[in-house]
C-alpha positions in Angstrom: -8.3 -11.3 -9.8 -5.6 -11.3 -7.4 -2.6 -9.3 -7.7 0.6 -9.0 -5.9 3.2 -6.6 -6.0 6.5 -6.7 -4.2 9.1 -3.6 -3.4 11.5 -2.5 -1.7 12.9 -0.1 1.2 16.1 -0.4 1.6 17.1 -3.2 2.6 13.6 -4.5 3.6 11.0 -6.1 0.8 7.2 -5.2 0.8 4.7 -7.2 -0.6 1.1 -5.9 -1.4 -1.7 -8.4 -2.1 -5.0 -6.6 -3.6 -8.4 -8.9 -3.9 -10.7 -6.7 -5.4 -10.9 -3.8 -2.8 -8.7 -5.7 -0.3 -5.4 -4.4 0.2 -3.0 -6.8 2.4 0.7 -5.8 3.3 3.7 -7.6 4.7 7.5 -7.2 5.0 9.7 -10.2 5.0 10.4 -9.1 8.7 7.0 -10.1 9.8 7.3 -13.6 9.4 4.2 -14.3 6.9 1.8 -12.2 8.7 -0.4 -10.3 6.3 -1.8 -7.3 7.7 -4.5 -4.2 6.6 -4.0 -0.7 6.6 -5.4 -0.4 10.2 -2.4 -2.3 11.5 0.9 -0.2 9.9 2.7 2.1 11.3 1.7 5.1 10.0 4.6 8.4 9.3 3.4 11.2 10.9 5.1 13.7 8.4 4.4 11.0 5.6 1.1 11.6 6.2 1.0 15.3 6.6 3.0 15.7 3.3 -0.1 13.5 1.9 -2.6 15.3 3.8 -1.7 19.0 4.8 -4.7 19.5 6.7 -4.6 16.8 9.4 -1.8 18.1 10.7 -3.1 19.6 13.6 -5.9 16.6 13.7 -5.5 14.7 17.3 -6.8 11.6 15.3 -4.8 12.2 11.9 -4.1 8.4 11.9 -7.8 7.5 11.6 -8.3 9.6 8.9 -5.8 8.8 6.7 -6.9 5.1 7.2 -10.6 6.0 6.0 -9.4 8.6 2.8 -7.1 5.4 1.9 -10.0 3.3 2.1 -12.4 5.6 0.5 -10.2 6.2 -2.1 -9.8 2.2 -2.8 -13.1 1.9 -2.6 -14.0 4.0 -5.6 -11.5 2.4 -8.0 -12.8 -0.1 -10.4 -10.5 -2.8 -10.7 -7.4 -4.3 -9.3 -5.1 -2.5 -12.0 -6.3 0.8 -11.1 -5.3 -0.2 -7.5 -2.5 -1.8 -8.5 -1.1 1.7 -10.6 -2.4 3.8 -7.8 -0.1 1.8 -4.8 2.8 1.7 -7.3 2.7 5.5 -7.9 2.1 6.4 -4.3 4.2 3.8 -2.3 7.5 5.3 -5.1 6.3 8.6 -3.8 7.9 7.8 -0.7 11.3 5.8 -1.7 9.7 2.0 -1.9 11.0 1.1 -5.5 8.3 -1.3 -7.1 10.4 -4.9 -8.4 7.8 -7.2 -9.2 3.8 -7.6 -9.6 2.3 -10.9 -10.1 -1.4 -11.8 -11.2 -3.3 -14.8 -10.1 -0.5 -16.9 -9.2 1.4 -16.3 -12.8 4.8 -15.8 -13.1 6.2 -12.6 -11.5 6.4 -9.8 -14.6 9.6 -7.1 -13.4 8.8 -3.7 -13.0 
């Protein structure tokens, strides 16, 4: 089951796509492009507030990729993805609009 949720930062929308233990992103700035975790641009101090101990880690990016991945990994279902990326990405100011599942009409958030 596919599932879909869009948000928004400021003025810019986000759009998440989660296929099982896939997890695709894209801003309306990137002009369709889907992209992984490996290519963001990762906060430096975003990520230290996540993960206090990397904060003195040369490769601090790397790591947060692979916990983000592990941590997908051992979720069961889309849902619990989907509830996971909703509560982390409001965390940090994106403020979850919409979440679609396979293809059906948008449900607001």
């Amino acid at each position: 089951m596919v599932v879909g949720v869009i948000f928004q930062l400021a003025s810019e929308n986000i759009q998440v796509n989660i296929d099982g233990t896939n997890v695709l992103f894209r801003t309306n700035s990137t002009n369709g492009a889907w992209a992984t975790i490996d290519n963001l641009k990762l906060d430096y101090a975003g990520v230290c507030r996540e993960h206090p101990d990397l904060k003195d880690s040369k490769d601090w990016r790397e790591q947060a990729i692979k916990r983000f991945k592990d941590k997908i990994r051992n979720m069961n279902t889309e849902n619990e993805i989907t509830d996971y990326i909703i509560t982390d990405l409001s965390k940090f100011g994106y403020k979850p609009l919409f979440k679609q599942r396979q293809g059906f009409r948008p449900t607001k958030l």
